[in-house]
PAFIFI-997609 format. One record per residue (C-alpha): residue number from 0; residue in one letter; x, y, z. Coordinates in Angstrom, 2 decimals. Each point is the difference from the previous one (the first is absolute). Layout:
<sites>
+-----+-----+---------+---------+---------+
:   n : res :      xx :      yy :      zz :
+-----+-----+---------+---------+---------+
: NUM :   a :       X :       Y :       Z :
...
+-----+-----+---------+---------+---------+
</sites>
This chain:
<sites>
+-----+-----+---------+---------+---------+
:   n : res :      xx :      yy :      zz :
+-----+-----+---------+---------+---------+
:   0 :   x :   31.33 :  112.62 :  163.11 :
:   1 :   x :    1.83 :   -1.70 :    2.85 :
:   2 :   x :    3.35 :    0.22 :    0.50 :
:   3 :   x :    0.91 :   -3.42 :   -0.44 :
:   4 :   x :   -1.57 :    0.39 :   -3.58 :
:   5 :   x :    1.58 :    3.14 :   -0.93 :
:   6 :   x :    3.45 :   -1.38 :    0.58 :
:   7 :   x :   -0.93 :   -3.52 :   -2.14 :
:   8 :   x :   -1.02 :    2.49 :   -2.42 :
:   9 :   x :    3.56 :    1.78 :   -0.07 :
:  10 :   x :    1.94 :   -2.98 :   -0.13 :
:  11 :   x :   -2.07 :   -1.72 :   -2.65 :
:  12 :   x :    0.02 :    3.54 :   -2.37 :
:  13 :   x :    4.17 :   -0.31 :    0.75 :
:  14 :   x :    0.43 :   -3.39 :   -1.25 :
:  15 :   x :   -2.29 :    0.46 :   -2.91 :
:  16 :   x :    2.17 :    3.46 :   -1.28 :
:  17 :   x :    3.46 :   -2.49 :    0.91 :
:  18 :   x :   -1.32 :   -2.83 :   -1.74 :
:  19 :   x :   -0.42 :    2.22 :   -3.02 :
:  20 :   x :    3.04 :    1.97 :    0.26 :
:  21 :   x :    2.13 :   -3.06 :    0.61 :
:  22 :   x :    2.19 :   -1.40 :   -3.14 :
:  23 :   x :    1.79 :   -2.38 :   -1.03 :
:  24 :   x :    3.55 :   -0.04 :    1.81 :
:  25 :   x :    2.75 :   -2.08 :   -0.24 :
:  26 :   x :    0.27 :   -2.32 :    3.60 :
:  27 :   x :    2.85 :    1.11 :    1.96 :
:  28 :   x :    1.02 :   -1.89 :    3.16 :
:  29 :   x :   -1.13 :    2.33 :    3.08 :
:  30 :   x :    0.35 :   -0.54 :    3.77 :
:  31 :   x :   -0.71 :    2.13 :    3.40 :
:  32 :   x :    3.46 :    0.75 :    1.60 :
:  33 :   x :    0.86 :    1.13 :    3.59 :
:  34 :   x :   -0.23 :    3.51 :    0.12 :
:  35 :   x :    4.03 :    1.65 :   -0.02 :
:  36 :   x :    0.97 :    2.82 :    2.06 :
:  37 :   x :    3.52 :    1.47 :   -0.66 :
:  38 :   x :    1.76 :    2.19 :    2.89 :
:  39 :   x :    2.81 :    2.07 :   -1.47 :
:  40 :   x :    3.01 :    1.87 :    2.42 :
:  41 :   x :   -2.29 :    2.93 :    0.16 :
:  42 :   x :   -2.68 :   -1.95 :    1.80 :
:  43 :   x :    2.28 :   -1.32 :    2.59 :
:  44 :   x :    2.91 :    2.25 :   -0.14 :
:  45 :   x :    2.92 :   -2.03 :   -0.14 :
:  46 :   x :    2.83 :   -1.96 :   -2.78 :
:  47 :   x :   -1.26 :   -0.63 :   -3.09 :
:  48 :   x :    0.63 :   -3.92 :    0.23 :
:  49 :   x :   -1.76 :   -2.21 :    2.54 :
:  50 :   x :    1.85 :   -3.84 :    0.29 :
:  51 :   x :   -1.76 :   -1.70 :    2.58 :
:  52 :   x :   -3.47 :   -0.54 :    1.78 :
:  53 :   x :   -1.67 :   -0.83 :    3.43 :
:  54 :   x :   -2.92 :    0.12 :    1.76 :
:  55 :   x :   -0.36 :    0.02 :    4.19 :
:  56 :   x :   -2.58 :   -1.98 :    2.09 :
:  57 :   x :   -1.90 :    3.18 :    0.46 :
:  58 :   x :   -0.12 :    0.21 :   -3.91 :
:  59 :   x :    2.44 :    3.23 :   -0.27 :
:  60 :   x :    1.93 :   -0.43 :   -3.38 :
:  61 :   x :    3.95 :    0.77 :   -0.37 :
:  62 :   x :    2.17 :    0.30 :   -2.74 :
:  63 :   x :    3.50 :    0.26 :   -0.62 :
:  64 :   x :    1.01 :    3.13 :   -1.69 :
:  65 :   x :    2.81 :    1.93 :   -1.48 :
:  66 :   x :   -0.48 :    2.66 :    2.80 :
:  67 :   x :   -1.15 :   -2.53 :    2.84 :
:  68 :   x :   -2.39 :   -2.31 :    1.27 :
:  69 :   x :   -3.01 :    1.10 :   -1.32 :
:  70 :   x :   -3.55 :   -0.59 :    1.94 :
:  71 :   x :   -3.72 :    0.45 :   -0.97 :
:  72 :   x :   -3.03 :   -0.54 :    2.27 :
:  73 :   x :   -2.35 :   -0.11 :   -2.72 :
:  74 :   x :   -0.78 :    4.32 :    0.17 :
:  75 :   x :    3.55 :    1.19 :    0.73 :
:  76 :   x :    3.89 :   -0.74 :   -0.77 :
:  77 :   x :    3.22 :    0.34 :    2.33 :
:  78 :   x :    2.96 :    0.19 :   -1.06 :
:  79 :   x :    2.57 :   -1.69 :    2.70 :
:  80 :   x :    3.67 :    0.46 :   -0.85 :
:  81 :   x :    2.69 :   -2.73 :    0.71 :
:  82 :   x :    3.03 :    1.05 :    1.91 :
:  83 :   x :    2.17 :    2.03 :   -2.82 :
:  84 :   x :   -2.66 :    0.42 :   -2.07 :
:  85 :   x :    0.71 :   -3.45 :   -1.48 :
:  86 :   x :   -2.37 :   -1.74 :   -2.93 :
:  87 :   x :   -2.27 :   -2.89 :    1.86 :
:  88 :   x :    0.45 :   -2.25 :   -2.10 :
:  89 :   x :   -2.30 :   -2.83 :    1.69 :
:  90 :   x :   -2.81 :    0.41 :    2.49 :
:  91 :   x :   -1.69 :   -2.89 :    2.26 :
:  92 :   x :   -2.67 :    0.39 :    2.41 :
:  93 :   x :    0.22 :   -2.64 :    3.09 :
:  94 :   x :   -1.92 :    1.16 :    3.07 :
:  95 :   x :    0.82 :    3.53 :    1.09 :
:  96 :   x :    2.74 :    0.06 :   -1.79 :
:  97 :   x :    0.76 :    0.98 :   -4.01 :
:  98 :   x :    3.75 :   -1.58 :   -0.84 :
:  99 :   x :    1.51 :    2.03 :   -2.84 :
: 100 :   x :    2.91 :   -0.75 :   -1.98 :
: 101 :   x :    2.65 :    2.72 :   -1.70 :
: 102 :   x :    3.87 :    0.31 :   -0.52 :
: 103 :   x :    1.54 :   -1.64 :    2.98 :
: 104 :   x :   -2.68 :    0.61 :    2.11 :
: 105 :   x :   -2.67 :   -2.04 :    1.33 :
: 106 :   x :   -2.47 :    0.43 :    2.65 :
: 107 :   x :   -3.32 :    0.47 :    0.80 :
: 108 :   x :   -2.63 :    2.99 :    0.60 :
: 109 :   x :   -2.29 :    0.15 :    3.19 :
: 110 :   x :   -2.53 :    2.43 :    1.76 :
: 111 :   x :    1.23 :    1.85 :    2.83 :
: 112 :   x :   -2.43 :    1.27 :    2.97 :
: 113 :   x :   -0.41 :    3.00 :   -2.53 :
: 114 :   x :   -1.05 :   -1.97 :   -2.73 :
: 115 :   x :    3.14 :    0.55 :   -1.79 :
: 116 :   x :    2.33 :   -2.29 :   -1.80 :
: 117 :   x :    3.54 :   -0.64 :    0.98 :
: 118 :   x :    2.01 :   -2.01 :   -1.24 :
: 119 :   x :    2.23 :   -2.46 :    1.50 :
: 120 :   x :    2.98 :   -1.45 :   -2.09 :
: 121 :   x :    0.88 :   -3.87 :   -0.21 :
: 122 :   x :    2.83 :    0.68 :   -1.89 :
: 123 :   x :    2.15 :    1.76 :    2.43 :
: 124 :   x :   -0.58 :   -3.45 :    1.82 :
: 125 :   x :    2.17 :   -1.92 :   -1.59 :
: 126 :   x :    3.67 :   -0.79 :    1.01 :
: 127 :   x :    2.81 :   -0.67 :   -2.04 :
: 128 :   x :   -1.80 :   -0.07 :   -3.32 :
: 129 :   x :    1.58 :    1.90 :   -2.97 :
: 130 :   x :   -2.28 :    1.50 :   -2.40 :
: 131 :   x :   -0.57 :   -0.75 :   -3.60 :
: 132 :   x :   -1.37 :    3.34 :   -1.31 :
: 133 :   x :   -3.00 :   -2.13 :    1.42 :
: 134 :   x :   -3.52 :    1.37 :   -1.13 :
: 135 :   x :   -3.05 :   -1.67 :    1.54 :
: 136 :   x :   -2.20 :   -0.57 :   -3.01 :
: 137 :   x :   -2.36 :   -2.69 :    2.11 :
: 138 :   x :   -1.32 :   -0.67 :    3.34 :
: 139 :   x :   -1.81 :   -3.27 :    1.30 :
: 140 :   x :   -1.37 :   -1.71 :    2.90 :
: 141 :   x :    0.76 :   -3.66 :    0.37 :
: 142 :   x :   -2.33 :   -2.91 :    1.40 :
: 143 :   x :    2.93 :    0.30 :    3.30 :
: 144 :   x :   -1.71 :    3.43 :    0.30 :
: 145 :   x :    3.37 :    1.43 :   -0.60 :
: 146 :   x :    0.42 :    3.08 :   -2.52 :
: 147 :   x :    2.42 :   -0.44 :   -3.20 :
: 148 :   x :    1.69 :    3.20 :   -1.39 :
: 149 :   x :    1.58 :   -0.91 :   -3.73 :
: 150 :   x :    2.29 :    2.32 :   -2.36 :
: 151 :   x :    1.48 :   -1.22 :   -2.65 :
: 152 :   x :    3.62 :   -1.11 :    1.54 :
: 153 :   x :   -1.25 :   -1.40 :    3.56 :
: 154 :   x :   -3.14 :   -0.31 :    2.40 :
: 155 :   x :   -0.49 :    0.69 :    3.24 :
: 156 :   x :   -2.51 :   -1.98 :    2.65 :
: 157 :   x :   -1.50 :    1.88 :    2.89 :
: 158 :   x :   -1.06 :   -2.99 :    3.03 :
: 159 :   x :   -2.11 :    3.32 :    1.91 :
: 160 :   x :    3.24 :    0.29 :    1.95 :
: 161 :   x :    3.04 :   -0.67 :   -1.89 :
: 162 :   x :    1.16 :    1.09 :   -3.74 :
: 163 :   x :    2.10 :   -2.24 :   -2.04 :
: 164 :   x :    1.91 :    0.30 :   -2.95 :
: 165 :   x :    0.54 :   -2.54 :   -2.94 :
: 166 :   x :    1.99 :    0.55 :   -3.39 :
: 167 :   x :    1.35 :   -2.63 :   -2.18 :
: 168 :   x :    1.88 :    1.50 :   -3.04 :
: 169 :   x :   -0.55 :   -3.09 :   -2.86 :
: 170 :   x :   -3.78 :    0.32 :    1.47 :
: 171 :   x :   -1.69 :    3.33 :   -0.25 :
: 172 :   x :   -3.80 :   -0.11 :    0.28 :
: 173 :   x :   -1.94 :    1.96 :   -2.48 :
: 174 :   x :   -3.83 :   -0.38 :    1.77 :
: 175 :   x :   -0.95 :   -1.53 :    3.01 :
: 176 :   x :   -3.50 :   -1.41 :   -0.45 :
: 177 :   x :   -2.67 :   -0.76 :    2.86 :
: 178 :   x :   -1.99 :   -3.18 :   -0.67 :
: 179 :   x :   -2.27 :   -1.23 :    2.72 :
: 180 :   x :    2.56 :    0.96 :    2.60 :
: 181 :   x :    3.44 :   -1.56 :   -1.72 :
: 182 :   x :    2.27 :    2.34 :   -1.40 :
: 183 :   x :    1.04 :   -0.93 :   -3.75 :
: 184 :   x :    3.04 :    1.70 :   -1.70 :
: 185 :   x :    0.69 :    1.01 :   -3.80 :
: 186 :   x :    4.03 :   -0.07 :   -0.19 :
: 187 :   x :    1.81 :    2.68 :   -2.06 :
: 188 :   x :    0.89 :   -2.59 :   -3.35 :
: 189 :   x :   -0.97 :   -2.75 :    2.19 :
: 190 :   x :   -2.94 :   -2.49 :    1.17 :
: 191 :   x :   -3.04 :    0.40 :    1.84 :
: 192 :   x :    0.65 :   -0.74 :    3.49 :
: 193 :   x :   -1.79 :   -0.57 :    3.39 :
: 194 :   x :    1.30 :    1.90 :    2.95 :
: 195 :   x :    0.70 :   -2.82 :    2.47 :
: 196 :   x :    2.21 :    0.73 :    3.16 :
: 197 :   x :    1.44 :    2.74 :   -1.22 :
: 198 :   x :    1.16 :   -1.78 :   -3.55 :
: 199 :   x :   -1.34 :    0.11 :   -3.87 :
: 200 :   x :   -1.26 :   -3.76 :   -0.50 :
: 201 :   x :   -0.36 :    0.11 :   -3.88 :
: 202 :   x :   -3.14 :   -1.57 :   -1.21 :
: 203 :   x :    0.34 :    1.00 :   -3.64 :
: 204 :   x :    2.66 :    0.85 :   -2.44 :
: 205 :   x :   -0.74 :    2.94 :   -2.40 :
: 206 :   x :   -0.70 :   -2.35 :   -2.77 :
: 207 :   x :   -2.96 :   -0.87 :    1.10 :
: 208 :   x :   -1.22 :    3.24 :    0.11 :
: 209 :   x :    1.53 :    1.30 :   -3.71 :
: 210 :   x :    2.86 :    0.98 :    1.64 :
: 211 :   x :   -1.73 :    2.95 :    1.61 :
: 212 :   x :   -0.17 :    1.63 :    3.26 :
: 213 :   x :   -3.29 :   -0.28 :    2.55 :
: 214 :   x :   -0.90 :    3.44 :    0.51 :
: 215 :   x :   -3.62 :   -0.83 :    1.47 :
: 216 :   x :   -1.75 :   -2.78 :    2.03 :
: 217 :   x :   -3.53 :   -0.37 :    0.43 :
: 218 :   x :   -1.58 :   -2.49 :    2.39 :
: 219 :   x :   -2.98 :   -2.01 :   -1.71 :
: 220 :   x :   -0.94 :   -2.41 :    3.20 :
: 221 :   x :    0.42 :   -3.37 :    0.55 :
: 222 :   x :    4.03 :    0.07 :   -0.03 :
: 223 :   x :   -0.15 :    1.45 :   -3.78 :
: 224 :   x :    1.18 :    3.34 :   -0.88 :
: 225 :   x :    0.80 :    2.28 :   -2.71 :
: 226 :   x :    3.64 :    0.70 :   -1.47 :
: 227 :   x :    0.15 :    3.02 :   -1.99 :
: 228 :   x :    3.16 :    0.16 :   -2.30 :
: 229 :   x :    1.22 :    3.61 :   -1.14 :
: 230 :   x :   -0.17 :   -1.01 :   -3.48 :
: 231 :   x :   -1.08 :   -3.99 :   -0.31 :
: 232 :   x :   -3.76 :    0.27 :    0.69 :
: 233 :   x :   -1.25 :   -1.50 :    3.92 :
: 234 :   x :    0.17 :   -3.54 :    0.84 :
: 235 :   x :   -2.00 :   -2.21 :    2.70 :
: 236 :   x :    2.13 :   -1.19 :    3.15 :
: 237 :   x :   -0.97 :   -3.19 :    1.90 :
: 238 :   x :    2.98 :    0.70 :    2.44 :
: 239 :   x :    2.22 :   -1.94 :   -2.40 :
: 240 :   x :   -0.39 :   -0.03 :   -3.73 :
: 241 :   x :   -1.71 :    2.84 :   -2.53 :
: 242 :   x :   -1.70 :    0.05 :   -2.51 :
: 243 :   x :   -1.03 :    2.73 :   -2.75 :
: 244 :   x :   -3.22 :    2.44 :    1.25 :
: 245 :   x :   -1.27 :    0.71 :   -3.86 :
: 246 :   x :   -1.80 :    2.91 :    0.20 :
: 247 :   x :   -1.95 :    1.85 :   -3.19 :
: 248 :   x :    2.56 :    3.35 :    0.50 :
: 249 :   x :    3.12 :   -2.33 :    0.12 :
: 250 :   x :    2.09 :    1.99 :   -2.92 :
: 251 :   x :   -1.06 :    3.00 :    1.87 :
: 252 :   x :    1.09 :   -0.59 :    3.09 :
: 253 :   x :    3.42 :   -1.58 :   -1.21 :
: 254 :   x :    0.13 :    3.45 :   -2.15 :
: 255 :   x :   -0.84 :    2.37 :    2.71 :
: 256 :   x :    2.15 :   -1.41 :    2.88 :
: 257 :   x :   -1.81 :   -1.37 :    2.96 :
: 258 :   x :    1.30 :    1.53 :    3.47 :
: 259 :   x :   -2.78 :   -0.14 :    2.78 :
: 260 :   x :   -3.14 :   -2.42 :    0.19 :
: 261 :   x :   -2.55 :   -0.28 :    2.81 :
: 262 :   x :   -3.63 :   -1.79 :    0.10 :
: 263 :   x :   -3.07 :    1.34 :    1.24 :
: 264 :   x :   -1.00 :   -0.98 :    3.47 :
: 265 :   x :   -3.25 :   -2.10 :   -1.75 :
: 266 :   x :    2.66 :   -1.74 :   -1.68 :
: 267 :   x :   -1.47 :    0.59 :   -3.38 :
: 268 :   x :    2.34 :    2.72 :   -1.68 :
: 269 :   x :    3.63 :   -0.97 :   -0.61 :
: 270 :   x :    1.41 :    3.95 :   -0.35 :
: 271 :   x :    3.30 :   -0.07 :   -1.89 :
: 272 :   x :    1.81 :    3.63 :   -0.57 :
: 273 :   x :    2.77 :    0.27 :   -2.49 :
: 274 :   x :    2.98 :    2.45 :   -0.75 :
: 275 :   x :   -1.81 :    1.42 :   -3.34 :
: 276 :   x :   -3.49 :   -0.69 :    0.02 :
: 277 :   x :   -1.47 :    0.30 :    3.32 :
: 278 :   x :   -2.18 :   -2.45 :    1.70 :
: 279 :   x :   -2.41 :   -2.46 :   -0.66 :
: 280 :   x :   -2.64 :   -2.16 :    1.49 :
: 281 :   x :   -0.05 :   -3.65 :   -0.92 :
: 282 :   x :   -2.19 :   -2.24 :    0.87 :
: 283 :   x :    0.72 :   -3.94 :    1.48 :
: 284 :   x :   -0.22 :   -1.01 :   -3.87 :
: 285 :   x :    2.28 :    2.25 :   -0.91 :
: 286 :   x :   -2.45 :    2.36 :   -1.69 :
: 287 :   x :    0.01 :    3.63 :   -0.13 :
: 288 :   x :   -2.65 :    1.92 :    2.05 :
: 289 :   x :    1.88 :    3.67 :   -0.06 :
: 290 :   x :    3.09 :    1.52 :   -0.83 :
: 291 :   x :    0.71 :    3.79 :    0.37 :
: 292 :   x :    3.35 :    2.06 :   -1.15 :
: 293 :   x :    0.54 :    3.57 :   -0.76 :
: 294 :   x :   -2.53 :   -0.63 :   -3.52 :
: 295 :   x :   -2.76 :   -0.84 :    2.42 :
: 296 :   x :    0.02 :    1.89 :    3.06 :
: 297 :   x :    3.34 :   -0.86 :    1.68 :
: 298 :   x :    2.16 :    2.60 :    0.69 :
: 299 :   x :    3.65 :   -1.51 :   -0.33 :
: 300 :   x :    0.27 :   -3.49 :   -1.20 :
: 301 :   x :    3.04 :   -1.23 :    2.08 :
: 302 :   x :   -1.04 :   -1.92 :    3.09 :
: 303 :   x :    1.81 :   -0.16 :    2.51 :
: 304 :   x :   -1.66 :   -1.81 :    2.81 :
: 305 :   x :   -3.86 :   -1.67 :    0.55 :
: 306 :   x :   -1.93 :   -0.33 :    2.81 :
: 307 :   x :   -4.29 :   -1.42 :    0.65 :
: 308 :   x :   -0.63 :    1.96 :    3.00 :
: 309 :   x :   -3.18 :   -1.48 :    2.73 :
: 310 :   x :   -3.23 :    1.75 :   -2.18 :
: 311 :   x :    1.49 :   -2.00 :   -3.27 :
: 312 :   x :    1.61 :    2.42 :   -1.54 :
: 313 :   x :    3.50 :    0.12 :   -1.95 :
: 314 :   x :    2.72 :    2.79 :    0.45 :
: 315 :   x :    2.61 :    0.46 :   -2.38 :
: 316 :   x :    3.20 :    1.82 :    0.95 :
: 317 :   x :    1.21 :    1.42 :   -2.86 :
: 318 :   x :    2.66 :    1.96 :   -1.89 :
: 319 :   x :   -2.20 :    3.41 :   -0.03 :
: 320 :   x :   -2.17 :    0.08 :    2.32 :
: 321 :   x :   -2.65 :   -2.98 :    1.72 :
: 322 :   x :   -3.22 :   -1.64 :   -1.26 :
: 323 :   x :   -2.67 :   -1.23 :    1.69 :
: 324 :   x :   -2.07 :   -2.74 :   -1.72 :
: 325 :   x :   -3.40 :    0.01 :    1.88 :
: 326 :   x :   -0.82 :   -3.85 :   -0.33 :
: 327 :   x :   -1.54 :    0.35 :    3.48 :
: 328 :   x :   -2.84 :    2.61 :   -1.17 :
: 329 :   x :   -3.57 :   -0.61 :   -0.96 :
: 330 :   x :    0.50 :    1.93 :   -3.24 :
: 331 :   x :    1.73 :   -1.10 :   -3.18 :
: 332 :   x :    1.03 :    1.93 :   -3.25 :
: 333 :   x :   -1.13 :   -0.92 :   -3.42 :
: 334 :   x :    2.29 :    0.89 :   -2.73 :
: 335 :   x :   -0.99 :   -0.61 :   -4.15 :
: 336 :   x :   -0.71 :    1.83 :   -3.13 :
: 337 :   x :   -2.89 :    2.28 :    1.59 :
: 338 :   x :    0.78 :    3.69 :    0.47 :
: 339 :   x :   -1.42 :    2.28 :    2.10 :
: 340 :   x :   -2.92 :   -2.12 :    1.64 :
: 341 :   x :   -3.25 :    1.56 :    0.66 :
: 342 :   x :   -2.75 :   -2.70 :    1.60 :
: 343 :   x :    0.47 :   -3.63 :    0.53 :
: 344 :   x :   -3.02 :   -2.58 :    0.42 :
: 345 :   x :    0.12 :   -3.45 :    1.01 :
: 346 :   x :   -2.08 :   -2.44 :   -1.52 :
: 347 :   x :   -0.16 :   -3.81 :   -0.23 :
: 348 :   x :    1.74 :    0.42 :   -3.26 :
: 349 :   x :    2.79 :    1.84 :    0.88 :
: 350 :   x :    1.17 :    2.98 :    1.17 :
: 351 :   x :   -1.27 :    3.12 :   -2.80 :
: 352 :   x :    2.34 :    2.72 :    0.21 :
: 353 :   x :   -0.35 :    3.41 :   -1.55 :
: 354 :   x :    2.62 :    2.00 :   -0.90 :
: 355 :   x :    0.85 :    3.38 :   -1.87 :
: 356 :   x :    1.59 :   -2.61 :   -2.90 :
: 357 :   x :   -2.99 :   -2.93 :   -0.11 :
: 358 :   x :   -2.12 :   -2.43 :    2.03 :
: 359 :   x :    2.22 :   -3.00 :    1.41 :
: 360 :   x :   -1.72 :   -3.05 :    1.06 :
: 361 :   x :    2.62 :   -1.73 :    2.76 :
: 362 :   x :   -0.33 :   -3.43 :    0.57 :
: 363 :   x :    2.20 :   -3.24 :    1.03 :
: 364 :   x :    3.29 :    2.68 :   -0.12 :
: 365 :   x :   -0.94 :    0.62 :   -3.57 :
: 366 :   x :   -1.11 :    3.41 :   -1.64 :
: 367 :   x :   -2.44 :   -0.67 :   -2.42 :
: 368 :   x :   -3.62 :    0.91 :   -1.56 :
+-----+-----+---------+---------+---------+
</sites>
């Protein structure tokens, strides 16, 4: 018998014994997920929390760590202390250079002949300035190609030559947000505001946003973006009025306590992590397409900073550890009422599979029979 016959004969023998195992099940919504990869301190030796996230032009990864500034090639981690062994609190790649952000210190990382880092401090730059017990939670570059440092007292613009220092006391940013190349402001119990030589322009009171803070800002194209609120749900942003993003996880997210978003570099996943139930993927409807936390697969469900790095895939920074949510990969993960699963055959049907429990027949994200 030829080959090609011998295998038709297999697969046709397989379906037959699924097609009598399989029962009746009840349909339960099913989807293929990015694959998640957690990396714990073990794995990279370093602080247990991770705040902040970065990738280089070369595509090296960096972190900001309890311990350090944290880097990972893809095969191995390094470990790069700041000066004191301070915690980075915010990390941004920009040409050779990786800016990092801790307690009154600022500066950035670069490779010496050696291949080493060293670090060169901003902060000790500045003249006359008193601190604030200033902690730089936030790092951005501007469309004047000039670097913003933020705590949350003052911030601090860096021109490539020259470091300046700005504090107002009745204005004290919370975030400083990047939105094709303008720099927009959340105030401490105050408006949203454009950064606009070197003053807060308010654009809109905190009513209009349920009296809640910006903590997020997505860019959607075409001069619209995405306001997340902490605990009000996200809102379109023409550039001068919102309006409510409804989303089908809504009371969730207003439960759980949104703190970092991102979207996926094919603009199709809005990814939204919260203070108590880790991240999800959203779609431009506003529909769920994956959500992971410590009952499925996540390791700690506190995130504490997002990032889509160039291969499409999303980083989360987190309270224990970091994540790594392989959008970018070929390969997907199937999750359901199955068990341990044995053979899978695709037909025109469906997808059978076979499992130590029953015969599944997958098909249109539904488990059925």
């Amino acid at each position: 018998m030829a080959k090609s016959n011998q295998t038709d004969m297999r697969n046709l023998i397989a379906l037959s014994i699924m097609l009598l195992a399989c029962r009746v099940l009840p349909l339960n919504a099913a989807r293929f997920v990015p694959v998640l990869t957690n990396y714990t301190s073990l794995d990279y030796d370093g602080g247990l929390q991770n705040w902040s996230i970065t990738q280089d032009k070369g595509g090296m990864m960096f972190f900001g760590n309890n311990a350090g500034m944290l880097s990972f090639d893809g095969y191995n981690w390094q470990m790069i202390p700041l000066p004191g062994n301070g915690v980075a609190r915010s990390v941004l790649a920009d040409g050779h250079r990786v800016y990092v952000g801790s307690y009154q210190e600022f500066g950035y990382f670069e490779r010496d002949s050696f291949g080493q880092y060293q670090f060169t401090s901003l902060w000790k730059r500045l003249k006359g300035f008193k601190p604030h017990d200033d902690e730089i939670w936030n790092i951005l570059k501007g469309r004047d190609e000039h670097i913003y440092f933020q705590s949350f007292c003052s911030w601090f613009e860096y021109d490539g030559q020259h470091v300046s220092a700005h504090y107002t006391p009745r204005q004290l940013p919370l975030y400083f947000f990047q939105i094709d190349g303008d720099i927009y402001v959340q105030l401490i119990d105050g408006p949203f505001c454009l950064l606009r030589n070197g003053r807060y322009v308010p654009l809109m009171a905190r009513s209009e946003l349920g009296y809640d803070d910006v903590v997020a800002t997505i860019p959607l194209g075409q001069g619209v973006a995405l306001l997340c609120t902490e605990y009000h749900g996200l809102y379109r942003f023409d550039g001068k009025h919102a309006i409510p993003f409804a989303t089908a996880i809504d009371s969730r997210l207003r439960k759980e306590q949104v703190n970092r978003a991102t979207i996926t570099r094919d603009g199709h996943t809005i990814v939204v992590g919260t203070i108590m139930g880790g991240v999800y993927g959203i779609d431009r409807q506003g529909q769920p397409v994956w959500h992971y936390d410590r009952d499925n697969m996540l390791q700690n469900n506190t995130v504490l900073g997002l990032y889509t790095d160039v291969d499409d895939n999303v980083w989360a920074a987190l309270d224990t550890g970091l994540a790594l949510i392989h959008r970018g990969s070929p390969y997907t993960l199937l999750t359901g009422p199955m068990g341990m699963v044995y053979d899978v055959l695709n037909t025109a049907e469906g997808m059978y599979i076979a499992t130590n429990q029953n015969t599944l027949l997958y098909k249109n994200g539904l488990f059925g029979s």
